[in-house]
N, C-alpha and C positions, 0 to 999 in steps of 0.2 A: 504494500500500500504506500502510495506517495505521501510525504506530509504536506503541510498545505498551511504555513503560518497564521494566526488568526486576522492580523491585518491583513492580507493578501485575500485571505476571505470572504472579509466583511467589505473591501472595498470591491470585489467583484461582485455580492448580495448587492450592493447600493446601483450598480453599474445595469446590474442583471435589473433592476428592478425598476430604473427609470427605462430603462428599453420598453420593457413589458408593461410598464402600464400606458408608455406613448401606443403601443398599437391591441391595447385589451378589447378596445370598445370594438375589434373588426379577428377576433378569436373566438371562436369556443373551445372549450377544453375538454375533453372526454378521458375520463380513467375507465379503465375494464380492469374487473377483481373475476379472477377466476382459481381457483386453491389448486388445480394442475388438471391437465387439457383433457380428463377423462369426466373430471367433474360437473355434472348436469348442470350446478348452479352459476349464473354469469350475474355480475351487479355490475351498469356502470353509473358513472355519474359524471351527470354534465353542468360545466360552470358556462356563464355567458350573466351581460351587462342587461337591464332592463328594457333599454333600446332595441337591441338585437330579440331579445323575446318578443318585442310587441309587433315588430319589422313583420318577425316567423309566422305571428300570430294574427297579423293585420288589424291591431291594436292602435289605437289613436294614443292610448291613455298607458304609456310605459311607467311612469310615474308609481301607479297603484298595482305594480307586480312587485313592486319592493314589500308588498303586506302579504301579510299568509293568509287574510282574507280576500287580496285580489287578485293572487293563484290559486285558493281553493275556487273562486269565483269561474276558473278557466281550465280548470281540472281536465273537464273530456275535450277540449280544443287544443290542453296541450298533450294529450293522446295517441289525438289524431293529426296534428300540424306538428308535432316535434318527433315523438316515437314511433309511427306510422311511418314518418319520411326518412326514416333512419335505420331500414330492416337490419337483422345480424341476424347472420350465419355460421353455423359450424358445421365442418366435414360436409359442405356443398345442399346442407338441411334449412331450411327457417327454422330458427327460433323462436319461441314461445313469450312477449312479453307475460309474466304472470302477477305484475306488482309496479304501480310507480307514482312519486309522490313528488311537493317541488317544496321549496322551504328558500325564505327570502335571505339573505344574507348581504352583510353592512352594505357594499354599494353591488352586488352581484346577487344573482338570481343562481340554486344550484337545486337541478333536478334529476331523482334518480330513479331509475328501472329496475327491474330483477327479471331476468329472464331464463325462460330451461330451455338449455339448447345439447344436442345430439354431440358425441365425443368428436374429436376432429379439430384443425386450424378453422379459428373465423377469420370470416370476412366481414363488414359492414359498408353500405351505401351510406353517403350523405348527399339524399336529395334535400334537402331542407338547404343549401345552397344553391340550388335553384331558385330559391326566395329574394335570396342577397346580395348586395353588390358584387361585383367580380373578385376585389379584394379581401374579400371572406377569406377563413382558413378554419379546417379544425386540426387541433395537435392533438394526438391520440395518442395517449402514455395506458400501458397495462402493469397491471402491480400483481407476481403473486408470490405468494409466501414471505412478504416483507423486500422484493424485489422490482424496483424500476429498471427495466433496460434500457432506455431509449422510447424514442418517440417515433410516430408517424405521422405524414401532413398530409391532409387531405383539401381540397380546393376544386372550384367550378370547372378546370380542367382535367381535373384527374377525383372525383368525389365516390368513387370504390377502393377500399383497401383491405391488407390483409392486415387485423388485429394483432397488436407484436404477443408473445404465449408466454416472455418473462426468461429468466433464464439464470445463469451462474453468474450474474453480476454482482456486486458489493452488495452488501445488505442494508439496508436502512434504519433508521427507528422508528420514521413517522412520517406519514402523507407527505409533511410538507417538508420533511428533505426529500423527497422523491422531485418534489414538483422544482425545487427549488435546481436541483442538479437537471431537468429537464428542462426549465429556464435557462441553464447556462447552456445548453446544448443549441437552445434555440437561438440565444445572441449570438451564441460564438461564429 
């Protein structure tokens, strides 16, 4: 393992962090939790700005997705306009949405699925990019057994990919050094 001084660190967090918030408002972020590639159960969860929900959703009113009362309010729209336009596949099968909820968070909207999908590599569509400007992006990081790999990008010219399955990389502690090491992946 490299060491990595705590200043040299934190000044690439700071660095890492003005990048990513100059282009948050035109990213969605997708994690896939899967515990290893035989297992039925797939969670992900998608981060994205209020804006870009209301864009998805053909909402006037972005404003009042910041409340758990104005995503309970949109519940089966964002079903069918977010998890609908976003199939996943495993071993060349549809999966199964069986569960999914949204929950407002400080200036971000984060909504999650649970789906049973058939053993095998996935793949996932992001038609919900047919919604959005061209400069859209989703980063698609998979976490399993406490492991970030890497990321995948998906975009209006390329909006099918294969789900990364996790793998012998470093281990982590916590979501958000996962996210934080896939941030730097993403400036670098």
């Amino acid at each position: 393992m490299t060491w990595v001084s705590p200043r040299a660190m934190l000044a690439c967090l700071l660095l890492a962090a003005g990048a990513a918030a100059a282009h948050d408002a035109d990213i969605l972020y997708v994690e896939a939790h899967r515990a290893k590639p035989e297992a039925p159960e797939v969670r992900q969860i998608l981060t994205m700005t209020p804006e870009t929900l209301a864009l998805l959703l053909g909402d006037a009113d972005g404003g009042s997705l910041l409340t758990r009362n104005g995503l309970d309010a949109r519940r089966d729209a964002i079903a069918t306009g977010i998890w609908d336009a976003m199939p996943l596949a495993s071993g060349g099968l549809p999966c199964v949405r069986t569960a999914h909820a949204a929950a407002p968070r400080r200036s971000f909207v984060e909504l999650s699925a649970t789906f049973t999908c058939p053993p095998g590599g996935m793949r996932q569509r992001f038609g919900v990019l047919t919604r959005l400007p061209p400069e859209y992006r989703v980063i698609l990081g998979s976490v399993r057994e406490g492991e970030v790999p890497g990321a995948v990008f998906a975009d209006s010219t390329r909006p099918e990919v294969d789900v990364p399955e996790g793998g012998r990389g470093t281990p982590l502690l916590s979501r958000f050094a996962g996210w934080v090491g896939l941030c730097l992946l993403y400036t670098s």
